[in-house]
C-alpha positions, 0 to 999 in steps of 0.5 A, spaced: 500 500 500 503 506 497 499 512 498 503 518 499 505 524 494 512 526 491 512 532 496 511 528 503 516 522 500 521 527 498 520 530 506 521 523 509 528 521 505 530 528 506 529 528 513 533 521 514 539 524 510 540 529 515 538 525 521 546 525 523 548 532 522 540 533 526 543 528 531 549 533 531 545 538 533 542 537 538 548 533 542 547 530 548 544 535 553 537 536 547 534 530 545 527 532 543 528 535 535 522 540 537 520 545 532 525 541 527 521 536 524 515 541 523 520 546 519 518 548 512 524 544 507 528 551 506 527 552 514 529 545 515 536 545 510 537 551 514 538 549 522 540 542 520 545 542 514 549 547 516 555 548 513 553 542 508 546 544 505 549 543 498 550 536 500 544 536 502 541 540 495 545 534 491 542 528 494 536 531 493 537 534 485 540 526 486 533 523 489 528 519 484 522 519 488 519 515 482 524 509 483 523 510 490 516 509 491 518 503 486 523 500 492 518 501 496 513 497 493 517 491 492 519 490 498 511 491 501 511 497 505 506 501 507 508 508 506 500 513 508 502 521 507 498 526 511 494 527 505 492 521 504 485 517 507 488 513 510 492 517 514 491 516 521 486 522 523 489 523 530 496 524 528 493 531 524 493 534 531 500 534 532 504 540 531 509 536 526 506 531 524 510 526 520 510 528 512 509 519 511 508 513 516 512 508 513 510 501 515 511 493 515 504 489 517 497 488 516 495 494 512 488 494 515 490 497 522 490 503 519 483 504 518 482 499 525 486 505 528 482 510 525 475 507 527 477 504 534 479 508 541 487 506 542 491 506 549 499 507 548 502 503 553 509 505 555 514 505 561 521 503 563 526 499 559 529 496 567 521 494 569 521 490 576 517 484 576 510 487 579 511 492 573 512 486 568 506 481 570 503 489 569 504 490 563 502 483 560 496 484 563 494 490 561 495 489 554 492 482 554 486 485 557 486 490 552 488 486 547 482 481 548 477 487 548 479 489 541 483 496 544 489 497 539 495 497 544 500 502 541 508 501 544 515 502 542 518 495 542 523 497 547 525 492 552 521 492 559 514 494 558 514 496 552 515 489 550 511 485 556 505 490 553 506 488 546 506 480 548 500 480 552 496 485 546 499 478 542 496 473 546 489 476 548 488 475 541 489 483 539 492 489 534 499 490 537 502 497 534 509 499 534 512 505 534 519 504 532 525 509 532 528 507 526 525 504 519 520 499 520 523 494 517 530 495 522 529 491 528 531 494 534 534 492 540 535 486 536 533 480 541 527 482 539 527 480 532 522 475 534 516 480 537 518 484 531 515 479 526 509 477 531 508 484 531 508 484 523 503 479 523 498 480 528 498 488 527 503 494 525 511 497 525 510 503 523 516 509 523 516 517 520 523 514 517 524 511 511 525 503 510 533 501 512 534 508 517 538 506 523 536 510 530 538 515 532 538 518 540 534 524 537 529 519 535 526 517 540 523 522 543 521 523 536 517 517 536 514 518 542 511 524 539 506 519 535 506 513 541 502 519 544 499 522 538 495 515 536 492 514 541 486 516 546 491 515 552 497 514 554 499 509 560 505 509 563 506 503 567 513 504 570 518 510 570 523 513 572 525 521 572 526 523 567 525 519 563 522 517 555 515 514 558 514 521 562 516 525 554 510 520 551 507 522 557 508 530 556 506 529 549 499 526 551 498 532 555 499 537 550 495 534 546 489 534 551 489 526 551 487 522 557 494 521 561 494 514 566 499 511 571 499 504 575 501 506 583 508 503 585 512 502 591 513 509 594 521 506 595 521 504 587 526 509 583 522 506 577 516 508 579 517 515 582 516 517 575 509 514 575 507 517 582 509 523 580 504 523 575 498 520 579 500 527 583 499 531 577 492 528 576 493 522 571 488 517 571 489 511 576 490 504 573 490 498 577 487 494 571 484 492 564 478 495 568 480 502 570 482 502 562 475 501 560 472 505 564 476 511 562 476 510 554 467 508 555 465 512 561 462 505 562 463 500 568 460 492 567 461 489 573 466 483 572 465 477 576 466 475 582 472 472 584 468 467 588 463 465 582 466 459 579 461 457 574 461 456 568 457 463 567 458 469 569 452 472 574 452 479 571 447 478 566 450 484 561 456 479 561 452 473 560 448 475 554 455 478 551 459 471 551 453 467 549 453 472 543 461 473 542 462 467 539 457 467 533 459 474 532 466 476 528 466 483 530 465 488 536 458 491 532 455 485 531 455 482 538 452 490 540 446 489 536 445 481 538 445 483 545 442 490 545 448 493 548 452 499 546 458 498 543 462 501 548 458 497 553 460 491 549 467 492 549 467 493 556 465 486 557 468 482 552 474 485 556 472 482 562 470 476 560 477 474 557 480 477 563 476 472 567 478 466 562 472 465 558 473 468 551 479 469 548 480 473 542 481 469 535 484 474 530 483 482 528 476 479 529 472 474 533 472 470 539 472 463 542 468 460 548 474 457 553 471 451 557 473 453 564 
């Protein structure tokens, strides 16, 4: 899928020619490219190739944007600009949003992301034990409820997020630094492909683009962007989830963080945030209620039936395994899609659903 004009492919491998000379710039002490990447070409020439701008002029009077998008196709990337439909509408509203969405993937989650509400799931990359079993869960749960999870496939929660997204049956999003098609850190090869086939990699840079210091936080830009709310579940200060965490804010979305241990230096940044107003999150649950503004009651921790005693719940998982998606079991049991989705969440939560595709459900036997 190659939807993207010359002047946005032409912006995007502009950018990635000068992501060292931007990384240069910016050095150690600087490491959001703020206000850079949202510079018109002649301004972006300018600040970031310094001395070198003919170099930079050659290499684009160099640059076949034809023979590129030709490449692209071949080797079966995605590549959406900000003018195209199937951009996704939410990351219009950053102030820099990027020129192209490179991806490597299902093709079909972008129109997932533009429909569905989307949690981003970030934290730290050295996650304590309560932080990993945490992270899973909560991608899981989502992932069961049919809430895209967006994350960075960075070690620690990152990654515990996006595998749990993965076994609940759901549509993992990574947002990746580089080029969706280089896997970084490499020990997780392996997600990157599950994450291909399940869902989505996605990057403002072109395919084969290493990452740099810089983009990083860039990327956390569109994490936070793409999604109804962000939720950070372990983090330091300062750190690159409380960035993402900032980047929510600014856009006015809903900011979550999970309670840590008080003594814990990895969740002195997520306290942090619970005292500035975030969004308590203990569960899958809490995310529900905070994405639907609804509150399905689970089933007890003592019902050990083979159905749960909420009738609302009851009559969706009946429902659940003849339906092939979120609508269809909403008109089946006269519920409203947000009030469904709360419950198919719960109800894999609880073992008795899980997730078979990007749509669908099996009935567990319990």
């Amino acid at each position: 899928m190659i939807d993207a004009c010359d002047a946005c492919l032409r912006r995007s491998f502009l950018i990635a020619h000068l992501a060292p000379r931007i990384a240069g710039l910016l050095g150690r002490g600087e490491r959001r490219a703020t206000g850079l990447l949202g510079l018109p070409e002649s301004d972006l020439l300018a600040a970031a190739a310094g001395r070198r701008v003919e170099q930079a002029l050659a290499f684009l009077d160099a640059l076949s944007v034809g023979r590129e998008r030709g490449r692209l196709a071949a080797a079966h990337v995605i590549a959406v600009c900000r003018h195209a439909e199937a951009y996704p509408p939410l990351l219009r509203e950053l102030g820099d949003p990027p020129a192209v969405l490179f991806g490597t993937g299902r093709a079909e989650v972008l129109a997932v992301l533009a429909r569905d509400p989307t949690v981003t799931i970030v934290g730290t990359r050295r996650a304590s034990p309560y932080g990993t079993e945490v992270a899973y869960a909560l991608g899981r749960g989502l992932g069961a409820a049919g809430v895209p999870v967006v994350s960075g496939l960075a070690l620690g929660v990152d990654g515990t997020a996006h595998r749990g997204c993965l076994d609940g049956g759901g549509v993992p999003v990574a947002v990746v630094a580089s080029g969706p098609d280089v896997v970084y850190p490499r020990r997780h090869r392996s997600l990157h492909a599950r994450i291909r086939e399940a869902g989505l990699v996605i990057a403002e840079m072109p395919p084969a683009t290493e990452p740099y210091r810089w983009s990083f936080p860039a990327r956390n830009r569109i994490m936070a962007s793409l999604a109804h709310m962000t939720l950070v579940v372990e983090a330091a200060e300062p750190s690159g989830s409380l960035i993402t965490a900032d980047f929510a804010k600014d856009l006015g979305r809903c900011v979550g963080a999970v309670p840590g241990r008080v003594t814990s230096s990895v969740a002195r940044g997520t306290n942090n945030l619970l005292k500035d107003g975030a969004a308590p999150i203990s569960g899958t649950e809490d995310v529900l209620d905070e994405l639907f503004g609804v509150g399905v009651r689970g089933p007890r921790d003592d019902d050990r039936t083979n159905e749960p005693a909420d009738p609302v719940l009851a009559r969706v998982l009946d429902a659940a395994a003849a339906c092939d998606s979120v609508e269809a079991v909403a008109r089946a049991t006269g519920q409203t899609a947000a009030t469904t989705r709360a419950a198919l969440g719960r109800l894999e939560a609880e073992g008795y659903l899980t997730r078979r595709d990007l749509e669908g459900w099996e009935r567990t036997a319990r």
